[in-house]
PDB file with one MODEL, atoms N, CA, C and O in Angstrom:
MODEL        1
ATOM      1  N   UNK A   1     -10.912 -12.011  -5.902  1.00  0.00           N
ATOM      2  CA  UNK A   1      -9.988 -10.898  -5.829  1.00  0.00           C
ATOM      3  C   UNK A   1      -8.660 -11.390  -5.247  1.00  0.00           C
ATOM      4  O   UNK A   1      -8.546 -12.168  -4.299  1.00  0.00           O
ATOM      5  N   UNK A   2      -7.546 -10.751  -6.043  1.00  0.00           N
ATOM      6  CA  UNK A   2      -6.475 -11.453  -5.658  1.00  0.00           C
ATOM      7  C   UNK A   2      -5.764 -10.655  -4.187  1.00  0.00           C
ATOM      8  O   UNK A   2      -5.969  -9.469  -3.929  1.00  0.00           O
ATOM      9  N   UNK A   3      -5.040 -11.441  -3.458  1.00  0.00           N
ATOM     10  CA  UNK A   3      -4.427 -11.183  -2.082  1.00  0.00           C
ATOM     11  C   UNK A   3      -3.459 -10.534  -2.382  1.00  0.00           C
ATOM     12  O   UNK A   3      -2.839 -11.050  -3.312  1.00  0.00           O
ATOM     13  N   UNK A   4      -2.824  -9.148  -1.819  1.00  0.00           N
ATOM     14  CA  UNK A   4      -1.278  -9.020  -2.082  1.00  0.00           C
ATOM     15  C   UNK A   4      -0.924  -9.528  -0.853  1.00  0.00           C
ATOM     16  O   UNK A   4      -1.524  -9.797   0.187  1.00  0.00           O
ATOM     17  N   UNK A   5       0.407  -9.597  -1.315  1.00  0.00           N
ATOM     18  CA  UNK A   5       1.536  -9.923  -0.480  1.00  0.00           C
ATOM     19  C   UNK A   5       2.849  -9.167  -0.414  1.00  0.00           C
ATOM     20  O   UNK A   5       3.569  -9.039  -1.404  1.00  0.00           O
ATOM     21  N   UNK A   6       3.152  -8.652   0.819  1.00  0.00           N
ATOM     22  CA  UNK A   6       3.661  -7.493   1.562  1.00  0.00           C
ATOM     23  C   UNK A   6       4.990  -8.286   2.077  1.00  0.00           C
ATOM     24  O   UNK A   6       5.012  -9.319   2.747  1.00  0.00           O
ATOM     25  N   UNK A   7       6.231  -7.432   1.523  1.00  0.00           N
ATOM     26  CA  UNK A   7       7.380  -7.486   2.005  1.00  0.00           C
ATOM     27  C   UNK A   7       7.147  -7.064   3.569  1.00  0.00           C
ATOM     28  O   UNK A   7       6.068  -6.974   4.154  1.00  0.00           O
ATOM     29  N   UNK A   8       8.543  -6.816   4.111  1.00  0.00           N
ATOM     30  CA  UNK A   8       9.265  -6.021   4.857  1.00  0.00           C
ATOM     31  C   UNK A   8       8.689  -4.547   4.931  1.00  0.00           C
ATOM     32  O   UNK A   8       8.876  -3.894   3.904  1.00  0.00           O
ATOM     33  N   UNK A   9       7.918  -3.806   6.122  1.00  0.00           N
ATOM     34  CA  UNK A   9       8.164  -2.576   6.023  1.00  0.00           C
ATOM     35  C   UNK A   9       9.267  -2.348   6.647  1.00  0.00           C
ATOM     36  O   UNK A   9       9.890  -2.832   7.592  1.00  0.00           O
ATOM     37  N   UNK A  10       9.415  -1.159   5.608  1.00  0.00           N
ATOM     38  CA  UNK A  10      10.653  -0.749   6.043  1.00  0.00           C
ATOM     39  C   UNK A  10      11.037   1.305   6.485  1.00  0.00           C
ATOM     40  O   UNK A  10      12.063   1.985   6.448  1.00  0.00           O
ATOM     41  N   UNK A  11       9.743   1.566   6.817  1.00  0.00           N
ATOM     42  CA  UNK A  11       9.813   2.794   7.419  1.00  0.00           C
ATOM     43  C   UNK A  11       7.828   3.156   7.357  1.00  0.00           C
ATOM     44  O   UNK A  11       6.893   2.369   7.212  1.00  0.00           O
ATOM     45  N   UNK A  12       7.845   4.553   7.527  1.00  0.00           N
ATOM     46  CA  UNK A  12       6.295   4.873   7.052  1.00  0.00           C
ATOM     47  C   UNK A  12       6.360   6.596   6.357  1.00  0.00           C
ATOM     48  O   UNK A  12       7.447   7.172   6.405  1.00  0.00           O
ATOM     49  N   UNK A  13       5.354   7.196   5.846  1.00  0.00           N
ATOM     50  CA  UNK A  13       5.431   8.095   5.567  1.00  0.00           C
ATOM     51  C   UNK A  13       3.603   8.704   5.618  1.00  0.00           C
ATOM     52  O   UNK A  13       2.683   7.943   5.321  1.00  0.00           O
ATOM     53  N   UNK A  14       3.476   9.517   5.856  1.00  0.00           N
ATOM     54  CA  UNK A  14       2.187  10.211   6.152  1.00  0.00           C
ATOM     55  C   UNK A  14       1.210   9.553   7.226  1.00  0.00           C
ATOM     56  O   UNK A  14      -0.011   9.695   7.281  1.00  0.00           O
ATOM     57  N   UNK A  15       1.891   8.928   7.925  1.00  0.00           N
ATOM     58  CA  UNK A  15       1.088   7.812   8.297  1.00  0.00           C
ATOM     59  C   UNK A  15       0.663   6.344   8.416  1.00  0.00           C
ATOM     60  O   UNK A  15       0.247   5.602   9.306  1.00  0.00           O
ATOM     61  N   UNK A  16       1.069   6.238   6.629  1.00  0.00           N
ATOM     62  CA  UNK A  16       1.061   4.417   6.188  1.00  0.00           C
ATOM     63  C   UNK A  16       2.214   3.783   6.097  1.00  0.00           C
ATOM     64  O   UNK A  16       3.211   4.334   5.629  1.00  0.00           O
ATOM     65  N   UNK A  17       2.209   2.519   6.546  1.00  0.00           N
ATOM     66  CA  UNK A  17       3.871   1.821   5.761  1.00  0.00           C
ATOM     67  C   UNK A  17       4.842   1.595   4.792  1.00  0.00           C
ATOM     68  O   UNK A  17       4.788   0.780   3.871  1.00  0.00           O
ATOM     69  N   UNK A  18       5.185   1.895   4.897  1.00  0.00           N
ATOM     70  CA  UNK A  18       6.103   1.664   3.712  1.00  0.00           C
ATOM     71  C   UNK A  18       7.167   0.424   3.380  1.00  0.00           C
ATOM     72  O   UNK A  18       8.274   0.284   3.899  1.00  0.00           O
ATOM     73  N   UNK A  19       6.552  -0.437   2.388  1.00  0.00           N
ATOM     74  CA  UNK A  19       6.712  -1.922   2.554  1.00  0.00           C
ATOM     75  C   UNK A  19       8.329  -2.079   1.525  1.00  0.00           C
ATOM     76  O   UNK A  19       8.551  -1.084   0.836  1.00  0.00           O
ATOM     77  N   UNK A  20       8.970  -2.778   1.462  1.00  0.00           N
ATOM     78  CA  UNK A  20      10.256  -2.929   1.087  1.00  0.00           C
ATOM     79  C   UNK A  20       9.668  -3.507  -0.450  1.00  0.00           C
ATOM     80  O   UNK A  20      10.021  -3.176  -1.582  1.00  0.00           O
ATOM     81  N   UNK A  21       8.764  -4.374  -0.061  1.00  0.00           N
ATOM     82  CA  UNK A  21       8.003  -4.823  -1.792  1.00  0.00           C
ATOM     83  C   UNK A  21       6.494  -5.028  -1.340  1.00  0.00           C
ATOM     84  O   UNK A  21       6.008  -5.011  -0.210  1.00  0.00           O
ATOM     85  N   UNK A  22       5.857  -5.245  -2.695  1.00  0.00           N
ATOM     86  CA  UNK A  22       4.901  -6.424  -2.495  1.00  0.00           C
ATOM     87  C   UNK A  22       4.570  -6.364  -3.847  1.00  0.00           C
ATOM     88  O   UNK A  22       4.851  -5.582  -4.755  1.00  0.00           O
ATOM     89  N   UNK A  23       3.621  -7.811  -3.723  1.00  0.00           N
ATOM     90  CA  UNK A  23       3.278  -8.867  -4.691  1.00  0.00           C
ATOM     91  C   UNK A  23       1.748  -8.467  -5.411  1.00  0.00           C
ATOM     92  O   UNK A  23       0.832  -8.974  -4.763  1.00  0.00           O
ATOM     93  N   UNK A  24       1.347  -7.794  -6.421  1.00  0.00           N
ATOM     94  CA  UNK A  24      -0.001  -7.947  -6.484  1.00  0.00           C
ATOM     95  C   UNK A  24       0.169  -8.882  -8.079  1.00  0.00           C
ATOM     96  O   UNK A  24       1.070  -8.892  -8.918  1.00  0.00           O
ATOM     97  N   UNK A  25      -0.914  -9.476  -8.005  1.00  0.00           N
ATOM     98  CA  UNK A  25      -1.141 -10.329  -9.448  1.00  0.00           C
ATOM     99  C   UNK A  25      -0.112 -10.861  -9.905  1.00  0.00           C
ATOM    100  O   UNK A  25      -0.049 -10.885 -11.134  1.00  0.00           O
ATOM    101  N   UNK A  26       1.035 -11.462  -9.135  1.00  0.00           N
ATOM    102  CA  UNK A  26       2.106 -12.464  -9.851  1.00  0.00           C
ATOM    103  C   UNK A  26       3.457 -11.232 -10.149  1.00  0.00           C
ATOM    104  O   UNK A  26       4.596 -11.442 -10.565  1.00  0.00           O
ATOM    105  N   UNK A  27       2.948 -10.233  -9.845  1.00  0.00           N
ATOM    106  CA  UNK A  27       3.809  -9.009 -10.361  1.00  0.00           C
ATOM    107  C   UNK A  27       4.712  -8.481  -9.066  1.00  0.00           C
ATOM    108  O   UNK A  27       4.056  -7.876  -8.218  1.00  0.00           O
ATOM    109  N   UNK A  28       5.886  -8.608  -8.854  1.00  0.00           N
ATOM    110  CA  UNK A  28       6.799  -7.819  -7.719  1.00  0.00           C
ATOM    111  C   UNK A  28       6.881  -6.243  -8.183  1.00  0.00           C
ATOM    112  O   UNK A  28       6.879  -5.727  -9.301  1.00  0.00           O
ATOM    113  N   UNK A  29       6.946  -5.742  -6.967  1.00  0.00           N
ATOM    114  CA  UNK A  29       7.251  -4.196  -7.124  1.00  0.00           C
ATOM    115  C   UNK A  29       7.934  -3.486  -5.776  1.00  0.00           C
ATOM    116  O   UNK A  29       7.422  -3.401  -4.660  1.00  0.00           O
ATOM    117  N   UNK A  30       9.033  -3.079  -6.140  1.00  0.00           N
ATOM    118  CA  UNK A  30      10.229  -2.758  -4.978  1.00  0.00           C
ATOM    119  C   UNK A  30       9.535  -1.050  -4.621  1.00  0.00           C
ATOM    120  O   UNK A  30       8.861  -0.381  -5.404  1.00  0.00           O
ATOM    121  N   UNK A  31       9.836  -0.776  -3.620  1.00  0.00           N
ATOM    122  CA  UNK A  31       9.449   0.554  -3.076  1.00  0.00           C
ATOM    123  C   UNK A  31      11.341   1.432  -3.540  1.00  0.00           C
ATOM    124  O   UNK A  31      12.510   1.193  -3.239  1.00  0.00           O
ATOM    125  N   UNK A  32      10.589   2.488  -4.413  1.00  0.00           N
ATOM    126  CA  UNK A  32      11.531   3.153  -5.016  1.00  0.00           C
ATOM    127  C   UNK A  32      12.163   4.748  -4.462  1.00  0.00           C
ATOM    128  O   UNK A  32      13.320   5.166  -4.414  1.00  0.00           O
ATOM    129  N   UNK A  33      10.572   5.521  -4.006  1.00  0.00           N
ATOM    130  CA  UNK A  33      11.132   6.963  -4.017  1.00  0.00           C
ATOM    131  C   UNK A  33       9.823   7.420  -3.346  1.00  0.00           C
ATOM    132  O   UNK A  33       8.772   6.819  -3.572  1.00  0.00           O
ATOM    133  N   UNK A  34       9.880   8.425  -2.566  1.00  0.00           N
ATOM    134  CA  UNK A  34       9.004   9.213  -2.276  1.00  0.00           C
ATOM    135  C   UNK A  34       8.511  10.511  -3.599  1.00  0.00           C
ATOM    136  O   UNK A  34       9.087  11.545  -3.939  1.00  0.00           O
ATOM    137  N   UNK A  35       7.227   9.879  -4.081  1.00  0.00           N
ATOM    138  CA  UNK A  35       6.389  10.826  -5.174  1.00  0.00           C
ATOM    139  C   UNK A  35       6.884  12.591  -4.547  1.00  0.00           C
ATOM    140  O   UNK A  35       6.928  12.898  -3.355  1.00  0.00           O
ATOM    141  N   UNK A  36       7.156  13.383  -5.540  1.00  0.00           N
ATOM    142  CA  UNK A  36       7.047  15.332  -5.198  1.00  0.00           C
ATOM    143  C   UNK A  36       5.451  15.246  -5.058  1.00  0.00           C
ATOM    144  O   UNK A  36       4.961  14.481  -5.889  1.00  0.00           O
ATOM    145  N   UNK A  37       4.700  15.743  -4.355  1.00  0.00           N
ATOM    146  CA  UNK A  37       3.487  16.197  -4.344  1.00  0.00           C
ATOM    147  C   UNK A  37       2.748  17.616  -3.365  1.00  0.00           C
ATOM    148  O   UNK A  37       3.332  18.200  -2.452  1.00  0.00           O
ATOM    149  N   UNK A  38       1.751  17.831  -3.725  1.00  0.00           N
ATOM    150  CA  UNK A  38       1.731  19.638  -3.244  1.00  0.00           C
ATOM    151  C   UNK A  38      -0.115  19.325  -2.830  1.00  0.00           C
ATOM    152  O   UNK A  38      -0.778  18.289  -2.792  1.00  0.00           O
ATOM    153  N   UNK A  39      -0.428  20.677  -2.592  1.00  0.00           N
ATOM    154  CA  UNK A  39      -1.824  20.289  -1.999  1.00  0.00           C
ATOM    155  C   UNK A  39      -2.807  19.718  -2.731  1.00  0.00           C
ATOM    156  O   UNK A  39      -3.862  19.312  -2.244  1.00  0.00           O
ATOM    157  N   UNK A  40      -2.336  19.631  -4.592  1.00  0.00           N
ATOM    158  CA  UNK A  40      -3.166  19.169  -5.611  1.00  0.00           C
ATOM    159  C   UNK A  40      -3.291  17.751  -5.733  1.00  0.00           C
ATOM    160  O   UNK A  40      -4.300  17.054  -5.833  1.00  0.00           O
ATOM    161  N   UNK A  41      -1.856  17.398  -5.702  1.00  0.00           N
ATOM    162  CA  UNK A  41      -1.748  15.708  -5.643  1.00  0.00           C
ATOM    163  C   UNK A  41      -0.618  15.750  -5.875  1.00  0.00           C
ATOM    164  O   UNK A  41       0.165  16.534  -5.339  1.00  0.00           O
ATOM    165  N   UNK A  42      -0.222  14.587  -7.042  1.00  0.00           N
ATOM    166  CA  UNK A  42       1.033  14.240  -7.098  1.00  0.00           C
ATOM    167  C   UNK A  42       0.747  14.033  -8.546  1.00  0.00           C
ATOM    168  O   UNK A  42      -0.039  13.235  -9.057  1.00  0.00           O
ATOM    169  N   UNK A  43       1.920  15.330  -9.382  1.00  0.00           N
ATOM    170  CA  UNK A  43       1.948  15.036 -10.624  1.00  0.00           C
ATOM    171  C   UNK A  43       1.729  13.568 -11.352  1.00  0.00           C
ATOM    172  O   UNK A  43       1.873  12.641 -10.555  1.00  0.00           O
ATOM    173  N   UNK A  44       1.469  13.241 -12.452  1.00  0.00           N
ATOM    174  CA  UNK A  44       2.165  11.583 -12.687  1.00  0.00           C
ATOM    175  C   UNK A  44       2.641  11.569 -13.673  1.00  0.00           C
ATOM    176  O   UNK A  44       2.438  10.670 -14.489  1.00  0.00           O
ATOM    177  N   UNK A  45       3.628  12.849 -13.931  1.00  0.00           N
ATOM    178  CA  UNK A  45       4.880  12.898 -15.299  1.00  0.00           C
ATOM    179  C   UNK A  45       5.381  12.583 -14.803  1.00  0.00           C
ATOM    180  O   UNK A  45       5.999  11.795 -15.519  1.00  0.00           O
ATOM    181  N   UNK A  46       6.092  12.450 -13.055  1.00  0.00           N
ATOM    182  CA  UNK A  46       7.064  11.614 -12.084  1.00  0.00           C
ATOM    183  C   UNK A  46       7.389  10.322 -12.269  1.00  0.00           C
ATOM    184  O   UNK A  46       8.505   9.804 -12.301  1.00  0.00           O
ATOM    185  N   UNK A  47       6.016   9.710 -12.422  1.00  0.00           N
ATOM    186  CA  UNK A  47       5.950   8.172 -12.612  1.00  0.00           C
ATOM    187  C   UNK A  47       5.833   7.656 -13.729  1.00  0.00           C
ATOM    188  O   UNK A  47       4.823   7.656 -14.432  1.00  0.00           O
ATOM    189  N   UNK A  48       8.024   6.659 -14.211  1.00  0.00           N
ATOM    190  CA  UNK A  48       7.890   6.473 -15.564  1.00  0.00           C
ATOM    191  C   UNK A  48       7.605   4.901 -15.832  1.00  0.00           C
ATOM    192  O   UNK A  48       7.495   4.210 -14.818  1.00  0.00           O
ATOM    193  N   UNK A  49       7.489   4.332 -16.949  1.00  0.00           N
ATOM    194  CA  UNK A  49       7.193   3.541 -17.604  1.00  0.00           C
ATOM    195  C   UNK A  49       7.570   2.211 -16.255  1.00  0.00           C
ATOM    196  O   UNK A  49       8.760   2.374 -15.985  1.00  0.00           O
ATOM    197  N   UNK A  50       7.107   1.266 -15.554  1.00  0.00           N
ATOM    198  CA  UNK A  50       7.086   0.296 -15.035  1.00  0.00           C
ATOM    199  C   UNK A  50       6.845   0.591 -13.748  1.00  0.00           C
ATOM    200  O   UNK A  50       7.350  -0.190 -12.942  1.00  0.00           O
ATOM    201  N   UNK A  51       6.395   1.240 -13.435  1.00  0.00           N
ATOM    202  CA  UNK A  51       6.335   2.263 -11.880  1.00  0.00           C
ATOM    203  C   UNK A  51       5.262   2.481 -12.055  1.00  0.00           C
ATOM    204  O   UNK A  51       4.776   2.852 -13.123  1.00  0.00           O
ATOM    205  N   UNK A  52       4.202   2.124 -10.153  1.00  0.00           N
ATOM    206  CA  UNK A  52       3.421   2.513  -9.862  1.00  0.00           C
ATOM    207  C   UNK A  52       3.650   3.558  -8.775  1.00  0.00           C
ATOM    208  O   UNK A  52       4.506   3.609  -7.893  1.00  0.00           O
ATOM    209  N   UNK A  53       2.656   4.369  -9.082  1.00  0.00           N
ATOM    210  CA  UNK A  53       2.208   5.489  -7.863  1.00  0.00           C
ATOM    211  C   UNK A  53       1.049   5.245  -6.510  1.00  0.00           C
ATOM    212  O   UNK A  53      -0.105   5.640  -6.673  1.00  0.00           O
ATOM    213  N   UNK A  54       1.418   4.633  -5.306  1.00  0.00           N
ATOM    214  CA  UNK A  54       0.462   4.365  -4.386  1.00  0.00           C
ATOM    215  C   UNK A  54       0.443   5.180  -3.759  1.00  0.00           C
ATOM    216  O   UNK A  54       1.410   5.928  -3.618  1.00  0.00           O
ATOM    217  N   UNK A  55      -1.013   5.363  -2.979  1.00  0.00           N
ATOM    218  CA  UNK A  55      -1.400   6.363  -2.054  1.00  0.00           C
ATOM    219  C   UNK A  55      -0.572   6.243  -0.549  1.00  0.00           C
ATOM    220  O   UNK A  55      -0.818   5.198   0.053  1.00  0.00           O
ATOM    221  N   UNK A  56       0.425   7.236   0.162  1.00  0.00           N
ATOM    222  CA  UNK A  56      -0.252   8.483  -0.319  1.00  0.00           C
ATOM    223  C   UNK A  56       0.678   9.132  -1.104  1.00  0.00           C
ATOM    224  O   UNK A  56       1.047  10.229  -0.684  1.00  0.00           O
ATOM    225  N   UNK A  57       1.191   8.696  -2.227  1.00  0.00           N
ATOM    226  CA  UNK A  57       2.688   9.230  -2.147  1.00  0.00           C
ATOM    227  C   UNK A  57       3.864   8.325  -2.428  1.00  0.00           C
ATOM    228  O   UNK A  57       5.015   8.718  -2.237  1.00  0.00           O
ATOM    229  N   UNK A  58       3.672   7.487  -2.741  1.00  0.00           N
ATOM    230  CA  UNK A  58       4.743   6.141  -2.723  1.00  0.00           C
ATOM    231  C   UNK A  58       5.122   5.844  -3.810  1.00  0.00           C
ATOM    232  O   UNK A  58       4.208   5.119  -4.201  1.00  0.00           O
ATOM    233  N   UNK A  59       6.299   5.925  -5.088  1.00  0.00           N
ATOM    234  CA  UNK A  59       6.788   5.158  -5.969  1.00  0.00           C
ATOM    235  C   UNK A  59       7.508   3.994  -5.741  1.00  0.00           C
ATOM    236  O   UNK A  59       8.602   3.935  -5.180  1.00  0.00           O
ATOM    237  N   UNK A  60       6.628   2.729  -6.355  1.00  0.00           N
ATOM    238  CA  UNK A  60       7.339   1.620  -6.288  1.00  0.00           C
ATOM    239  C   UNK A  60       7.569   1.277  -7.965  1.00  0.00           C
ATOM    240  O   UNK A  60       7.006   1.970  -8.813  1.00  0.00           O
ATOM    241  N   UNK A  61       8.354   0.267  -8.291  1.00  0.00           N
ATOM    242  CA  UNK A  61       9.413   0.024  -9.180  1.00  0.00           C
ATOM    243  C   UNK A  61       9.263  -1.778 -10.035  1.00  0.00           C
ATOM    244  O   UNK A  61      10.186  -2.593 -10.015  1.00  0.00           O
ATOM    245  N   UNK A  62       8.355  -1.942 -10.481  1.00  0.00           N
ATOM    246  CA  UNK A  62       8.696  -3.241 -10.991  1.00  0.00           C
ATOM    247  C   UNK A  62       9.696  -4.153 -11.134  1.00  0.00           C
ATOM    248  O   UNK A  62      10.589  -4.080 -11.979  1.00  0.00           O
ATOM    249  N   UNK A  63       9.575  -4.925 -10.402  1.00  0.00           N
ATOM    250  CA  UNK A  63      10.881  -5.898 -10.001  1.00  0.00           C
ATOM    251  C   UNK A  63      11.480  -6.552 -11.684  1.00  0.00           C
ATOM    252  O   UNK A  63      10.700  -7.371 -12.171  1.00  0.00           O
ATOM    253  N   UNK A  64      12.689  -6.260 -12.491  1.00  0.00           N
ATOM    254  CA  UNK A  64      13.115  -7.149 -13.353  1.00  0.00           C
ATOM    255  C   UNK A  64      12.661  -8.695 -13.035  1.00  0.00           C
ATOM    256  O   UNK A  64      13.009  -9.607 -13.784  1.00  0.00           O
TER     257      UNK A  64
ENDMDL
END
């Protein structure tokens, strides 16, 4: 199983960190936006094409 590797946090939100990037599988991904979410979850029409959605709440952004 592969290791990520964790930028810079650079604040937190619900609790968890909120990392400036990190590395999973050779792949960079920049921390972009705080997900809209309500007591259901968090839509994922929010999150477009190269963007992941991490728990709890976190859009990050595939690094070009």
């Amino acid at each position: 199983m592969a290791k990520l590797e964790y930028g810079c946090a650079i604040g937190s939100y619900l609790g968890k960190l909120i990392y400036e990037s990190f590395k999973d599988q050779g792949v960079t991904y920049i921390f972009d936006r705080v997900a809209q979410c309500d007591e259901e979850g968090c839509p994922l029409a929010q999150v477009k094409r190269g963007e992941l959605l991490v728990n709890p709440g976190l859009i990050y952004k595939q690094a070009s």
